[in-house]
N, C-alpha and C positions, 0 to 999 in steps of 0.2 A: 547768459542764463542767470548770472548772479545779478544783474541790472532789473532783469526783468523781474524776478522774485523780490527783490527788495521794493520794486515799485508798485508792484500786486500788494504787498505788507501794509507799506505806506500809504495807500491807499487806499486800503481797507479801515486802517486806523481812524487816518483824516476824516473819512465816512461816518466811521460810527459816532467819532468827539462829534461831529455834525449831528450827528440822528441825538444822541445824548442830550446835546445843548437846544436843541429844537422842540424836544418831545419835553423836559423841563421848561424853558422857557415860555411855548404857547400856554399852557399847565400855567406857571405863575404867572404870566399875563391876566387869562380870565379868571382865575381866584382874586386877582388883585385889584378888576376891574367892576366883580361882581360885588364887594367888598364882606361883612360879616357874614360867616357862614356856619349855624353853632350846631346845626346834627350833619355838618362833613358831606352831605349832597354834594354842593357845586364843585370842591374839591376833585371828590372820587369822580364825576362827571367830566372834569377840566382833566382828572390825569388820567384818566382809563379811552375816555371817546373824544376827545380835542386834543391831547398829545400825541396820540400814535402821526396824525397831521405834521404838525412840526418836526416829528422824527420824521416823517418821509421830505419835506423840505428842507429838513437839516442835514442828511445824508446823502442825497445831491447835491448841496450847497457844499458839504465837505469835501465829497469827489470831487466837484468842479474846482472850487479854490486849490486843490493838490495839483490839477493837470493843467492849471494854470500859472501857480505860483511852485509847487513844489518840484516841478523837472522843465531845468532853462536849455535853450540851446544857445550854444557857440559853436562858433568857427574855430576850424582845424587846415590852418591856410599851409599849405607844404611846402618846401622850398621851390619845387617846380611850379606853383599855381602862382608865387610870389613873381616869378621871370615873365609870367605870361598874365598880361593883365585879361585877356581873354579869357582865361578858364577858370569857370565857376570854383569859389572855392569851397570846401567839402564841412559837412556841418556835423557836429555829435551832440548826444543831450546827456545830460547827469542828473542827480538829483540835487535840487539848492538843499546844502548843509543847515543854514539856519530854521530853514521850514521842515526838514526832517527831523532838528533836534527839539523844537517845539512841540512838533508831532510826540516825540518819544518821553519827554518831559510829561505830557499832558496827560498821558497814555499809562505812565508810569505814577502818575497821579491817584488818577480817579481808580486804576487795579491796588493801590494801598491802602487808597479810603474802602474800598469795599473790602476787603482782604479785611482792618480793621473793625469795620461793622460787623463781621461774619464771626470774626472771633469772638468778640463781644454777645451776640446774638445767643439763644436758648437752645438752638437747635444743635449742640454739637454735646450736650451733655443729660442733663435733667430735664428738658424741657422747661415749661412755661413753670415759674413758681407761684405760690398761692402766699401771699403773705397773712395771718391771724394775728388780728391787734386788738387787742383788750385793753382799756382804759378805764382804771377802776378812779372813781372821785373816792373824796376826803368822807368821811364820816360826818352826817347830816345834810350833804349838799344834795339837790335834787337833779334830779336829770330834766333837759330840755322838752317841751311838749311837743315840738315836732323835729322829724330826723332833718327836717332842712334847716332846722337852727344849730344841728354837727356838721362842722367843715374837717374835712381829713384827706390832709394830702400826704402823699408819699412819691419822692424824686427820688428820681434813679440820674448821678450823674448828673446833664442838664433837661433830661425829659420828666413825665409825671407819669407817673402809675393810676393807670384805674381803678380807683374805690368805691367800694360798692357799702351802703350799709342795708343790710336783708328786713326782713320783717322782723326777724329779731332782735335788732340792734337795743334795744332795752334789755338789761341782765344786773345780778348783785350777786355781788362775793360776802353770802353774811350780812350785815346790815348796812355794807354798802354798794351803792351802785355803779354801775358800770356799765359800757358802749361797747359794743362789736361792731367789727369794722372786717372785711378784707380786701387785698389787692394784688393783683397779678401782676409778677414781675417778669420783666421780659430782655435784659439787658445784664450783660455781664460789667460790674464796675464796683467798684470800694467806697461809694459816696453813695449812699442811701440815708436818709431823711425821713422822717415823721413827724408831720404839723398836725395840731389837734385846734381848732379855734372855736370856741362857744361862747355863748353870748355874756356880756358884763366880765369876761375874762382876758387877759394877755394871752399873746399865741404860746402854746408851747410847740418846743421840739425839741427831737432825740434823735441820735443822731447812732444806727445802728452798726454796729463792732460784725460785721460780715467778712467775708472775704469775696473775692471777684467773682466766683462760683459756688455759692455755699452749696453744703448737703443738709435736704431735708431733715429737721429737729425732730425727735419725734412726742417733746414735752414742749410747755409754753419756759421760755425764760423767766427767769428770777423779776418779779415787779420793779420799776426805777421809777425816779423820779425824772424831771424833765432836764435838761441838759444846760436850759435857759435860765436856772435856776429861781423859775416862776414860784411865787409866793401859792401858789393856789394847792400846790402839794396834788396833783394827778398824778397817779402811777400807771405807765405801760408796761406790759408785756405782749411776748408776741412766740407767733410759731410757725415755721413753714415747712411745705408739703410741696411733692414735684410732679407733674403729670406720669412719669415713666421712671 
């Protein structure tokens, strides 16, 4: 009984590392093959309706290499079968040790990495956050003629945040002007980033004093200078807001 539940386990395992590696790997096959892809089509196409494919051949492919590789049989020759060359000698299977501890390594893996991501993720606290970033220039600088001459990224970590600038990203604090910017955060981590690039200028960035899960502010922060200690004297401030 306990043979047979451990190889229903193990085999279930092996199946799914297979449907995992299959249902990813067809997914970056044809993204890789398709090659640049910039509004995310061929992507969502490759992993939504071309990987569920590779999961179903990689989850056969799992089960088969397990009842292939993962339970060997030998012999269980008894002292009586040894006296008599005649009689068949009697066979048992196990499971191969090396191929189940791989199993349970691999297994033991990818359930920490996700464990990790999930923790990280928005959905266990405030939900998705709204970052407001206000960039005020120096006194007599003027503002860009078009919002595609404002570059503004914000990293989370090693990913980037989606930033948006609205139709009103033109604004002045008093007689000077300023950029409105927001961006949705979506990752728990302590490395958050704000690059500001405009043209005839060095990049600035700053480098925000968060914690892993902040709580929505309900004022802007105090204005700063940039971190890069860029000559150009741009101040940000910033404020964030939570879905829930």
């Amino acid at each position: 009984m306990k043979f047979t539940l451990m190889r229903i386990i193990l085999g279930l395992l092996s199946g799914l590392i297979g449907m995992l590696a299959g249902w990813f790997g067809l997914a970056f096959l044809v993204i890789t093959l398709a090659g640049p892809d910039r509004d995310g089509g061929v992507a969502m196409g490759a992993f939504f309706n071309i990987g569920p494919i590779g999961a179903l051949i990689g989850f056969i492919t799992g089960a088969w290499l397990f009842s292939r590789k993962g339970v060997v049989t030998q012999s269980a020759t008894s002292p009586d079968a040894r006296r008599s060359s005649a009689a068949a000698a009697p066979t048992q299977t196990r499971i191969s040790r090396p191929f189940a501890v791989s199993v349970l390594v691999v297994a033991g893996g990818l359930a920490f990495w996700g464990w990790y991501e999930l923790i990280r993720s928005p959905y266990l606290t405030h939900g998705f956050m709204t970052l407001e970033l206000q960039f005020r220039l120096p006194a007599g600088m003027g503002l860009p003629q078009e919002a595609t001459d404002v570059h503004v990224a914000v990293e989370e970590g090693r990913q980037h945040a989606g930033v948006m600038l609205g139709q009103g990203w033109r604004a002045h604090d008093g007689d000077r002007k300023a950029i409105l910017a927001t961006a949705t955060l979506s990752l728990k981590t302590r490395q958050r980033v704000v690059r500001l690039e405009l043209p005839g200028l060095p990049e600035q960035i700053w480098r925000l004093s968060l914690s892993s899960d902040p709580d929505p502010t309900p004022d802007y922060s105090p204005w700063r200078l940039p971190d890069n200690a860029s000559p150009s004297k741009i101040e940000m401030s910033f404020r964030l807001s939570a879905d829930r």
